[in-house]
N, C-alpha and C positions, 0 to 999 in steps of 0.2 A: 119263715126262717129258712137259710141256706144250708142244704148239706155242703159239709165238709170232711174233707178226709186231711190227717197229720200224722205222714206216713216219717217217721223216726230210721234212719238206718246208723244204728251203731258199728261203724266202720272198723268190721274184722271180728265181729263177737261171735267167733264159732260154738259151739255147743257141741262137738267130735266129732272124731274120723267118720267121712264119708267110705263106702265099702272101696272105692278105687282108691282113695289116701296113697298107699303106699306105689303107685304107677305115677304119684305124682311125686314121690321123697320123702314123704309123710309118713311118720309110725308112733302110731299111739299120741297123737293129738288131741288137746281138749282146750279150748282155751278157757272155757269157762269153769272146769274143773279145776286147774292150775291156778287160776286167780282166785278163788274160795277160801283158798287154803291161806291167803294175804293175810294179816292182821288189818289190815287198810280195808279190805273187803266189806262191802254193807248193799247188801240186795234186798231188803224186809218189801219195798211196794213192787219191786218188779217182780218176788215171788209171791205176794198178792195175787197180780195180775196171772199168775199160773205156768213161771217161768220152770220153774221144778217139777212140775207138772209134766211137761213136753214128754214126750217118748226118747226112752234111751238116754235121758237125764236122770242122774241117782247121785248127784254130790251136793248135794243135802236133798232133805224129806221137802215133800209138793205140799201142799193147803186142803183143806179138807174144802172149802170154797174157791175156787179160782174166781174171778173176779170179772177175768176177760175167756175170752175163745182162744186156743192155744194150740200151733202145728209145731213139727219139725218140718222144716223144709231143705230137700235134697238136690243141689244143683243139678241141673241136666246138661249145662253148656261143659264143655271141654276148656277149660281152665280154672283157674285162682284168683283171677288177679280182679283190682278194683270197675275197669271198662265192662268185660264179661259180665258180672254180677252185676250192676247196675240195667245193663242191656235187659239182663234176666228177670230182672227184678219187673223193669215196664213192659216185660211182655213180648221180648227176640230174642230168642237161646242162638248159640252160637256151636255149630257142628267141630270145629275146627278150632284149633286154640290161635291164639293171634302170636304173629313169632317172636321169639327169643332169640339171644343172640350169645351165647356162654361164650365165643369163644372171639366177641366185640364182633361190630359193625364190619360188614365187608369192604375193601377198599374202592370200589365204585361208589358204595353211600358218601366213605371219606373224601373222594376227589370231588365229588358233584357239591357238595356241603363247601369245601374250602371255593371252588370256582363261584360259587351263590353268596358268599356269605363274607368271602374274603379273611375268616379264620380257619387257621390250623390246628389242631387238639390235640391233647394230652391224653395218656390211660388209655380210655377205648377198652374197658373188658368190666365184668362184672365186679360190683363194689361196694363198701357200703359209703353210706352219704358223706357220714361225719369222718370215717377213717381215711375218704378221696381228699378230705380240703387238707389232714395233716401231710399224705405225703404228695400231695401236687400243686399243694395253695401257690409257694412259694415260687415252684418254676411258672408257675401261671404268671405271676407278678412280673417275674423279672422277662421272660418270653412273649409274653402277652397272648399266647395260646390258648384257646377254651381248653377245660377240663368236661372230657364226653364220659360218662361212663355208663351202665346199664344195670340189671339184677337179672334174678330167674324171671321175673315178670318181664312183661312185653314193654318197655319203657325206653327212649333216649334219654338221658339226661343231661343237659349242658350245666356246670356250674362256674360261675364267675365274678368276682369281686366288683361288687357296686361300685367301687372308685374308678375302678378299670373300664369296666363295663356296665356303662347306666344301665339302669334295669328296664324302661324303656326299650334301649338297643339291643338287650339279651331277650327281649318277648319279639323283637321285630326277628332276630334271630331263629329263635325255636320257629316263629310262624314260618320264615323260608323252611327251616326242617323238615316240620310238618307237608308242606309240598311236597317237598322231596321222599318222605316214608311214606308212600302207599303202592299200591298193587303188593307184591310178593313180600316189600320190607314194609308192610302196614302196620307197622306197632300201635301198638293201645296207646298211647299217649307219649307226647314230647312233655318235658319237663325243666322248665327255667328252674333251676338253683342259685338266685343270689344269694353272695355270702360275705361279709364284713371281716375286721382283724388285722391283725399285722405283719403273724408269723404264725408257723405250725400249732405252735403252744393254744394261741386265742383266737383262732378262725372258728366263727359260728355261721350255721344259714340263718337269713332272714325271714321273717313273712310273709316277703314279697313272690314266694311260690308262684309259677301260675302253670296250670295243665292247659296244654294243646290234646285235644282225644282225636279222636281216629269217629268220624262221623258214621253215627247210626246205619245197618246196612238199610233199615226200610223204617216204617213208621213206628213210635215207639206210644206209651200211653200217653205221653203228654203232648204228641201230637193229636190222637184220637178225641185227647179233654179237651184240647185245644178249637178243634172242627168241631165239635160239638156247643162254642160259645163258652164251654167252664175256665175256671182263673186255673194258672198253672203257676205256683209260686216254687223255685227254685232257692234252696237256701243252704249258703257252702259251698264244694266242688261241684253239686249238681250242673250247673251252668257249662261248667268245664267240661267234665266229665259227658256229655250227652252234648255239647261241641255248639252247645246254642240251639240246636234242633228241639223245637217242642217248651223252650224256655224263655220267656220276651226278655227277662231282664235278669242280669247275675248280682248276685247278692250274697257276697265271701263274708267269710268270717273271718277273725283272726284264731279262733282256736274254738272250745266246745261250749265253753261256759259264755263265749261269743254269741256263740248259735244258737246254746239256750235261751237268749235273753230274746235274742231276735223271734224264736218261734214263741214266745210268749207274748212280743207287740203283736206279730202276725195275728195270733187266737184274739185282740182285740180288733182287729180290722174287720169290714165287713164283705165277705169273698163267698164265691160258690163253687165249689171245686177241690185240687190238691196242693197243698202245702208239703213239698218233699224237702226233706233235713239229712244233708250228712252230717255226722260228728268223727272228725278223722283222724280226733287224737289219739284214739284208742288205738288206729293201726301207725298213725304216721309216727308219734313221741313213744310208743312205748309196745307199739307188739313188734314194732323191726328191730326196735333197741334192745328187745329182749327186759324189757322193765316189767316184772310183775307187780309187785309192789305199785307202779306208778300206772299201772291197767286197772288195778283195784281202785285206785284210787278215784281216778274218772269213772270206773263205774258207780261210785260212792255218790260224784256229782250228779253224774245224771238221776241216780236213784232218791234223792235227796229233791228232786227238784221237781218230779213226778207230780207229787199229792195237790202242786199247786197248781200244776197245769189242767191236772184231770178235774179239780173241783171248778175251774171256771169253762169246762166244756160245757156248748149247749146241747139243746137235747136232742142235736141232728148231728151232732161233731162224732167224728169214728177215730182214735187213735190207733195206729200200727206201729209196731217196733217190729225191727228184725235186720237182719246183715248182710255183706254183700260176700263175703266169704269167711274165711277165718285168718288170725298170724297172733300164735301160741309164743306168747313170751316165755313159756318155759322149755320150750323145742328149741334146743341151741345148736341143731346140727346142722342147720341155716338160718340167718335172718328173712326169708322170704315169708309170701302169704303161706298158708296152708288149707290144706284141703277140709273142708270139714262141713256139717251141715248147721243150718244157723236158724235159730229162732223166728216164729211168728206170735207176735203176742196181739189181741183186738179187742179196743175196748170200748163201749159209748153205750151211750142208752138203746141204740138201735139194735146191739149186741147181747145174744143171750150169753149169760155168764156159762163159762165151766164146761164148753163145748172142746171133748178133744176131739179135735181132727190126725190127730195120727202122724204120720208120715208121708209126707208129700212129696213128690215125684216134679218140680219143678218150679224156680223163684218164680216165675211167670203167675202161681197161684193167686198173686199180689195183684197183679195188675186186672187178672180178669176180675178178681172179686170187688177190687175198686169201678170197676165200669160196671158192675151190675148194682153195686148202690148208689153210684152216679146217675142210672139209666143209660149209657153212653153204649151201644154196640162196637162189641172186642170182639168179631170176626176178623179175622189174620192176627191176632195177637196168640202167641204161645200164652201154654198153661190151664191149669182148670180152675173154675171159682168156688170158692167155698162158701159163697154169699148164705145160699140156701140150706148148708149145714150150721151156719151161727145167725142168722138176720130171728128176731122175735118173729112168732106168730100174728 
């Protein structure tokens, strides 16, 4: 039998304020406290697993059995956003936040971009998604100008009408971008926005999303599993998100209940190694939108979906849950991420039940712990492994 690892990141499930929170604009964050209080809310197998349990978790009562091994884990890299915590997650913390731009793109990014690209852009300043297509859909249409705009995260974002601009042409786009944003203007990721409609009224984006990242600065885990002969299955924005470094093949979803379905053929394939899962509705449809309700809800799916994944694990399979930072749908003093520290839940036969580990000092704990049940040596990877405080006797 192959060990496996089916490492789950619920994208933005903060569990509250990290102590620097409020250096980043953050005050009294919680995202998981905030969603509890949903009527939609339904957590019964992930607080099995020892979700309430966690440290510094108290919005509802822990289990008298945890089921899995259970940390709080403390970012160490300097930001929020989704590229950072991913980084962190495999094991490369990041000294230095990747930049932002509050006050748009500087006019040498804008001139090089129009001479490359042969469009001109609209906005240019921080936005939110859906409120950019009401009020620039239309001059896009009739100008035929990109719509550029950005958030507090380190992001470009081009949006542009599929009729206008095949979606094809707006990915070949972002990738001249992407050339273009590195060294000092290195943002974490370029971002195609196609968007369909007619008028202000009924402009929506499409699912044709695609991230351009900001490539790994050195080896990440899944290059390490990689040089090691292990399978490295990518599922979701991973691909994206980690720029194809450490990933052979991308494998998107359209949404969560997408990805569930997919990491459940994965669990019938037969692989040695890691199976990494984003699920990005929680931050992308409903913790920017400020949707509590519709956070509860996808936590509802995922939690609902759990009992069946774990009963067909073999008896080498280790499952991880945990996040890449946090964005509290009920913090409406921005739509942006949030600062906050995010769960580790570990579950498998290999796993002694109802180990807390406390508070930990760096996402990076993920990736060592996964190489040392791997066997795989994670010298130069950031973080500590917790293998030897939950692996049985």
């Amino acid at each position: 039998m192959s060990k496996r690892v089916f490492l789950m990141v619920l994208d933005s499930f903060g569990i509250g304020a990290e102590p620097d929170a409020p250096a980043f604009g953050d005050y009294g964050v919680n995202t998981l406290a905030h969603i509890v209080d949903s009527p939609l809310f339904k957590g019964e197998n992930l607080a099995k697993l020892g979700l309430f349990n966690i440290e510094g978790v108290d919005c509802r009562p822990g289990t008298s059995q945890p089921l899995g091994a259970y940390a709080r884990l403390q970012e160490a890299s300097m930001g929020k956003d989704t590229t950072i915590g991913h980084w962190e997650i495999a094991g490369v913390e990041s000294d230095s936040p990747l930049p932002t731009y509050p006050e748009g793109f500087p006019q040498e990014v804008l001139e090089e971009f129009t001479a490359r690209t042969g469009y001109e852009v609209l906005c240019n300043k921080p936005y939110s998604g859906t409120q950019v297509l009401k009020d620039y859909g239309e001059e896009h249409l009739k100008t035929g100008k990109l719509i550029l705009y950005t958030s507090a995260d380190s992001v470009f974002q081009i949006a542009a009408h599929e009729e206008l601009v095949p979606v094809e042409k707006l990915y070949e786009i972002c990738a001249t971008a992407r050339e273009i944003l590195t060294g000092k203007h290195g943002v974490g990721r370029v971002i195609a926005r196609p968007f369909v409609g007619t008028n202000k009224d009924d402009f929506r984006r499409t699912s044709n999303r695609h991230d351009f990242s900001l490539m790994p600065p050195r080896d990440t885990l899944l290059d390490y599993l990689g040089k090691a002969g292990l399978d490295v299955i990518g599922v979701g924005k991973i691909y994206d998100i980690f720029a194809g470094k450490g990933v052979p093949e991308p494998l998107r979803t359209r949404d969560n209940g997408h990805g569930l379905e997919m990491t459940s053929d994965i669990q019938k394939q037969d692989f040695h190694g890691l199976a990494f899962v984003n699920l990005v509705d929680f931050d992308m449809l409903f913790g920017h939108r400020r949707d509590v309700d519709g956070y509860a809800k996808a936590t509802a799916q995922f939690d609902d979906w759990l009992p069946g994944f774990m009963e067909q694990m073999g008896p080498e399979d280790i499952l991880m849950i945990t996040a890449d930072h946090g964005c509290d749908p009920a913090y409406t003093q921005t739509t942006d991420h949030t600062r906050e520290y995010v769960p580790l839940l570990v579950y498998g036969q290999p796993v002694k039940a109802g180990v807390d580990c406390g508070t930990v000092l760096g996402f990076g704990a993920i990736a060592k712990t996964i190489c040392d049940y791997l066997g795989v040596d994670s010298t130069g990877l950031d973080g500590t492994s917790l293998w030897d405080k939950i692996k049985k006797a």
